[in-house]
C-alpha positions in Angstrom: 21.6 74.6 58.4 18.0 73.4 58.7 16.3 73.3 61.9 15.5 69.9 63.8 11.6 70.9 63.6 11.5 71.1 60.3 13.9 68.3 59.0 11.5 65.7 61.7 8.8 67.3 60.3 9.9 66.4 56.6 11.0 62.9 58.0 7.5 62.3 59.5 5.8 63.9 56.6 8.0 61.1 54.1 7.0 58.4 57.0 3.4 59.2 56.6 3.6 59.1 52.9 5.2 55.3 52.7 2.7 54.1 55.5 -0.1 55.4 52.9 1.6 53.9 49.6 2.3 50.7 51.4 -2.0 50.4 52.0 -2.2 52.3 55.4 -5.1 51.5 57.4 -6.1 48.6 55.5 -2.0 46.9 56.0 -2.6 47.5 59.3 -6.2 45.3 59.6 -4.7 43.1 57.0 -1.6 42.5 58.8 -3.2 41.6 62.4 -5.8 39.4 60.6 -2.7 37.3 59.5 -1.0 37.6 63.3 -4.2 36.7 64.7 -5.3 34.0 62.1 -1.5 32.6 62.7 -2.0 32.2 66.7 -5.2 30.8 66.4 -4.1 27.6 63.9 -1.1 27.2 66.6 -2.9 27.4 69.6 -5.7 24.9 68.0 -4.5 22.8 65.2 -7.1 21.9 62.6 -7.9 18.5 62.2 -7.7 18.5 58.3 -8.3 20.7 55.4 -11.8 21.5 56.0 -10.8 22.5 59.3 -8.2 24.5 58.4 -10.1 26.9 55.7 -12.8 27.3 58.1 -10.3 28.5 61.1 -8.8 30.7 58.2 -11.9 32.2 56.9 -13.5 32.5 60.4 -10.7 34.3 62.2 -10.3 37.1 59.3 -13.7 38.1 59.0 -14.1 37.7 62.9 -10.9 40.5 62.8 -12.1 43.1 60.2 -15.2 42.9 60.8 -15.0 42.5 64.9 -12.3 44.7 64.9 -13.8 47.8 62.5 -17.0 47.5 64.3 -15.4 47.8 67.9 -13.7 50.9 66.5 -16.7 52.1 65.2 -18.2 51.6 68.6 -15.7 53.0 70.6 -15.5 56.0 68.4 -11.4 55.4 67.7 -11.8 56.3 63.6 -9.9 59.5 63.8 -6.6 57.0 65.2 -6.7 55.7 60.8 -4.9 59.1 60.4 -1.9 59.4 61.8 0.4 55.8 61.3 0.8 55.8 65.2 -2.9 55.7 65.6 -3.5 52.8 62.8 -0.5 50.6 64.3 -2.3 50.9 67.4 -5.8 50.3 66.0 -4.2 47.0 64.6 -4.1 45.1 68.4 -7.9 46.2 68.3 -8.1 43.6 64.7 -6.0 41.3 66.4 -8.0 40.6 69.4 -11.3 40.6 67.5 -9.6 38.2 65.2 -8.8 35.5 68.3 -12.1 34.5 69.3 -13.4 34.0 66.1 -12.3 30.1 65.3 -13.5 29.0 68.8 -17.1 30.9 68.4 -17.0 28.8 65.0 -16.3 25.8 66.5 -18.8 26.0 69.1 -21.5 26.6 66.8 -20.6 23.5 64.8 -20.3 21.3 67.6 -23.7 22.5 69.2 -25.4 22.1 65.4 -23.8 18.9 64.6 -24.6 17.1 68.4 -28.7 17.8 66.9 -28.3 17.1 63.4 -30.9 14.6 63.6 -33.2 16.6 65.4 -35.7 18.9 63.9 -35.5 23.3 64.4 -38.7 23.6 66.3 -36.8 20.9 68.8 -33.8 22.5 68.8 -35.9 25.6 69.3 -37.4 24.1 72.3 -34.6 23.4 73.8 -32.8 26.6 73.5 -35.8 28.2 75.0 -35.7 25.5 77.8 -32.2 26.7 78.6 -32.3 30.1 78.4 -35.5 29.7 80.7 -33.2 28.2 83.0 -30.2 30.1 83.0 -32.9 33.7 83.5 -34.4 31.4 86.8 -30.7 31.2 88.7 -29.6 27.7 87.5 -29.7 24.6 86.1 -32.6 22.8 88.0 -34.6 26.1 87.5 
């Protein structure tokens, strides 16, 4: 008769093993990209096609490539070994991947209320606010 260490030990070794053949790390940010992509398109319905690719496109990049650099940053690399430690890395992917459509959105809507206005204007009046928001408010 085997001992439960070592028959949990096998069973976590085999665990370990299927998390790696089924991608690992990379299922896990994959997998919250898709959660995260999922709530965004819910929570703000596209308008139309364009619309749609751009909230798709924006919210998976904003997730691998928000959420690897926040792990980076917080030093939480090490987690990618163990499947406990990926699984939980994957809320880390899934909240970078929620802001990502809005921040998007906003910079659309900001570029396309100036479309008819030239950089160094829209340059001007960047400055003009940030000079403003530095000086305590909006009058200054």
């Amino acid at each position: 008769m085997s001992e439960p260490i070592s028959g949990s030990a096998a069973a976590g070794a085999a665990g370990a093993a299927a998390f790696k053949a089924l991608g690992g790390p990379a299922a896990v940010a994959g997998g919250a990209s898709v959660l995260a992509t999922i709530v965004v398109m819910v929570m703000t319905l596209p308008k139309n096609r364009g619309e749609w690719a751009v909230a798709l496109i924006s919210t998976v990049v904003a997730s691998l490539c928000g959420g690897a650099a926040a792990i980076q940053y917080l030093g939480l690399a090490q987690w990618m070994t163990t499947t406990n430690g990926a699984m939980a890395l994957g809320g880390i992917y899934f909240s970078c991947g929620l802001p990502g459509w809005t921040i998007v959105r906003w910079v659309f809507n900001f570029l396309n209320k100036r479309k008819d206005k030239e950089l160094p204007e829209i340059v001007a009046e960047l400055a003009d606010d940030a000079r403003k928001i530095t000086a305590g408010g909006p009058n200054g």
